[in-house]
C-alpha positions as CSV (number, residue, x, y, z in Angstrom):
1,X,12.6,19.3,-3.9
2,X,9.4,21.2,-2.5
3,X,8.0,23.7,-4.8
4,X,6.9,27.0,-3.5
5,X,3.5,26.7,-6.2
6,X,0.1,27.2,-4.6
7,X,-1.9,25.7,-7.0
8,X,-1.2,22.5,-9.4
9,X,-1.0,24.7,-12.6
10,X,1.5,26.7,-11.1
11,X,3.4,23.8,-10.2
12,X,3.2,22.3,-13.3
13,X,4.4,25.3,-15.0
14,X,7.9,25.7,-12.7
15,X,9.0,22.2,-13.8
16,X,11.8,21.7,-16.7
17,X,10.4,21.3,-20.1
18,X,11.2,17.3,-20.3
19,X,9.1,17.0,-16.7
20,X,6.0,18.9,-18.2
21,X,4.3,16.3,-20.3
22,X,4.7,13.3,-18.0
23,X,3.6,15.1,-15.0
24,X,0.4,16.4,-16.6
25,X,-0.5,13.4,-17.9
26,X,-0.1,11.9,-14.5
27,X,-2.0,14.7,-12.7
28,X,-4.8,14.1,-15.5
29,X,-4.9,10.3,-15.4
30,X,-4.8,10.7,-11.2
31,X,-7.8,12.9,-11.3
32,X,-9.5,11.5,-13.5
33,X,-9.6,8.1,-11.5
34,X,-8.5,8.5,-8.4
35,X,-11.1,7.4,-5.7
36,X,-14.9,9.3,-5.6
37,X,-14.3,11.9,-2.4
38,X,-11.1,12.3,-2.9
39,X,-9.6,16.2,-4.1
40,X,-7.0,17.7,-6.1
41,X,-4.8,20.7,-4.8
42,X,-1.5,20.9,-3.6
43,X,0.2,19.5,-0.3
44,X,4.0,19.1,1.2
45,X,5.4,20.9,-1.6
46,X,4.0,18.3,-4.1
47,X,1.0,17.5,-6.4
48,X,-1.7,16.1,-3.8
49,X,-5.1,14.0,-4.0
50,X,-6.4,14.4,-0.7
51,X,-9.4,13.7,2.0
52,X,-10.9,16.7,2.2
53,X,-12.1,17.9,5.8
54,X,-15.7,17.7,4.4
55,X,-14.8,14.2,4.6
56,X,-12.5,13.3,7.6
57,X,-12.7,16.3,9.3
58,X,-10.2,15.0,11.9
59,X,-7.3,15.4,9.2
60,X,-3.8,14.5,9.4
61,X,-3.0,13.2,12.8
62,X,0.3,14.8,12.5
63,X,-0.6,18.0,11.9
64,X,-4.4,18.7,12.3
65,X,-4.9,21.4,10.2
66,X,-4.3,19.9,6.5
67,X,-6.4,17.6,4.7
68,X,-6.1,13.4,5.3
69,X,-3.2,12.9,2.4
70,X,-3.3,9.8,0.3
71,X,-1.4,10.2,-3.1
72,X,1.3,12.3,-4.0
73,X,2.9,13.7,-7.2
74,X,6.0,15.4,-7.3
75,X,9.1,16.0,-9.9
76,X,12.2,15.3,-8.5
77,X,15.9,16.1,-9.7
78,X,16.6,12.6,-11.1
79,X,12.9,10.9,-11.3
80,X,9.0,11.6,-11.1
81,X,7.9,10.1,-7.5
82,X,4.7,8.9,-7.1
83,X,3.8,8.6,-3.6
84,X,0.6,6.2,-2.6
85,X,-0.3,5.7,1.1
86,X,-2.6,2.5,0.3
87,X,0.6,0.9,-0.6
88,X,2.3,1.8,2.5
89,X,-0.6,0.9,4.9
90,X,-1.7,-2.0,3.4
91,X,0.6,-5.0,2.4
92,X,-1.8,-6.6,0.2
93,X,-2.3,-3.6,-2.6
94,X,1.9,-3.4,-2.1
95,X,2.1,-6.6,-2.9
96,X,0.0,-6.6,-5.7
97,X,1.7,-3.2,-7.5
98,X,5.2,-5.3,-6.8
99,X,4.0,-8.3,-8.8
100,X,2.0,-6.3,-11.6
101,X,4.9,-4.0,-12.3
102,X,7.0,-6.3,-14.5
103,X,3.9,-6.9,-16.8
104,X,4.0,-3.3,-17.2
105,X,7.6,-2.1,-17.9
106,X,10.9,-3.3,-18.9
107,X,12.8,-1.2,-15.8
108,X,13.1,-2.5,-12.9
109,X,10.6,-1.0,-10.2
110,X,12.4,1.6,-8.0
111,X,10.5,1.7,-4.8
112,X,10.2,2.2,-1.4
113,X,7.0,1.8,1.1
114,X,4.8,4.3,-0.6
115,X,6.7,5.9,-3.2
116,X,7.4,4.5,-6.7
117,X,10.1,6.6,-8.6
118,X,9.7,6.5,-12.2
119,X,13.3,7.6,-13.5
120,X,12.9,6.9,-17.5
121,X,9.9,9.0,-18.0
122,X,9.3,7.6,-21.3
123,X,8.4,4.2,-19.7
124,X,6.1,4.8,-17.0
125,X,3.3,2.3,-17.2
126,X,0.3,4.6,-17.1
127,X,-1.8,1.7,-17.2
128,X,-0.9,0.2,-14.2
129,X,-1.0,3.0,-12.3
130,X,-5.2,3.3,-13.4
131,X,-5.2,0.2,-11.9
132,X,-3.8,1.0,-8.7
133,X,-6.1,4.2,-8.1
134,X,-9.1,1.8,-8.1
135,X,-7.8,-0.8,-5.5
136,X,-9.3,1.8,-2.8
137,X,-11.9,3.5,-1.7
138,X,-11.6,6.9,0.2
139,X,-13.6,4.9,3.3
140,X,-11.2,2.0,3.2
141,X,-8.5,4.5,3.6
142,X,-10.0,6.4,6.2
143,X,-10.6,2.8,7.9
144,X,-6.9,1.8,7.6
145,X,-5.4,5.5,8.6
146,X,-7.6,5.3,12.0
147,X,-6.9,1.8,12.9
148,X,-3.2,2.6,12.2
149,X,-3.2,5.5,14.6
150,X,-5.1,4.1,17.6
151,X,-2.1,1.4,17.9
């Protein structure tokens, strides 16, 4: 589900009432640690914490012209997703999250390479994900992302 919103508050305020709280407190905890460099805005229909072109001015290698993406926020219809691409391009922060997520909640993790879908949103471990923003830098990131595309 890709919203149509421009800016995060917009987005925010197009979600059903039960998504409103959980996402915002997300969005808030996100900003206020996600790595130093990174920005907040909007990206692929989604809540998005990017590299700005400030930055990386080479952006996404996909498609040039938007910012280096590295976490994601979006509502769903049937879960919050939270999409983070240190856990996709590096095995050992994956790893990690897989292992730690137990300690945190009494769900089983639902979870593919990069996104963690958070489907009782009365139990997601808000801790653990403050955890996870700090296991990278914006310059490991960038090192990963361009070691990934010269393969």
């Amino acid at each position: 589900m890709q919203s149509k919103a421009v800016t995060q508050e917009d987005y925010i305020n197009q979600l059903p009432e039960d998504r409103i709280a959980p996402i915002t407190k997300l969005n808030e905890l996100i900003i206020k640690h996600m790595p130093k460099g990174l920005e907040a805005g909007m990206g692929y229909g989604m809540l998005a914490y990017y590299v700005p072109k400030s930055i990386y001015p080479n952006g996404y290698h996909c498609k040039p012209f938007p910012p280096l993406p590295f976490i994601n926020l979006a509502s769903q219809k049937n879960f919050i997703a939270l999409y983070h691409s240190g856990m996709y391009a590096k095995k050992e922060l994956y790893d990690w999250f897989v292992s730690e997520y137990p300690k945190h909640s009494k769900y089983k993790l639902d979870m593919g390479k990069s996104c963690v879908r958070f489907k009782k949103v009365d139990d997601i471990p808000y801790d653990l994900i403050e955890q996870l923003l700090g296991k990278m830098s914006v310059e490991e990131w960038i090192d990963i992302y361009e070691a990934a595309i010269k393969k």
